[in-house]
Residue, then its C-alpha position, 0 to 999 in steps of 0.5 A: x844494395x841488398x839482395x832481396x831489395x835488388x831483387x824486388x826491384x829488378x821485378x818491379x822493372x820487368x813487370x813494369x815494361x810488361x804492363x806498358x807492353x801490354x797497353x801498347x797491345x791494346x790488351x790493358x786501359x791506358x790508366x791516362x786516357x782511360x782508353x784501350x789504344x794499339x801501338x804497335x810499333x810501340x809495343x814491339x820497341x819495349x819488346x826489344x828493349x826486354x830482349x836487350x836486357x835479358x841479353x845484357x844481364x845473362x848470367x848475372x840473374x839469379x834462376x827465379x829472376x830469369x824464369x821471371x824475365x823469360x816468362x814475361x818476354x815469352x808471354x808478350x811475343x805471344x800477344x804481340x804475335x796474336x795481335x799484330x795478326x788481326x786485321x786493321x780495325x778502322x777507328x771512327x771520328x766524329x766531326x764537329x757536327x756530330x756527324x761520323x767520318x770513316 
């Protein structure tokens, strides 16, 4: 595979988790459900899966795909730092009749 190709995919990748990451994190809209949901768990497992590829291709990046790994990775820690801090928001459910459960 060509090396420019590689390269654009290896950043299609990466910015890819990144968004999902940042659905799970309730900062962007799920584009399936049309709703800002939180997911936590989620969130953190993409994180990791990041990490795990930032350790298994260390020293194989060229140095503006790295900056690219570490920029998204960093930025996501932040978010999930900021977001994991807020205090639980309860969500409201309606019933049947139209009433709202808490």
């Amino acid at each position: 595979m060509e090396k420019d190709k590689s390269t654009q995919l290896f950043f299609s990748l990466v910015y890819s988790f990144q968004m999902q990451t940042m659905m799970h994190l309730g900062k962007l809209k799920n584009p399936v459900s049309d709703k800002i949901e939180k997911d936590l768990m989620a969130a953190q497992a993409t994180i990791d899966l990041i990490e795990m590829l930032s350790e298994k291709t260390k020293g194989n990046l060229a140095e503006e795909e790295k900056r690219f790994l570490e920029s998204a990775l960093s930025d996501l820690k932040l978010n999930y730092v900021e977001e994991s801090s807020k205090p639980e928001e309860k969500i409201e459910e309606k019933t049947d009749s139209g009433t709202e459960n808490k």
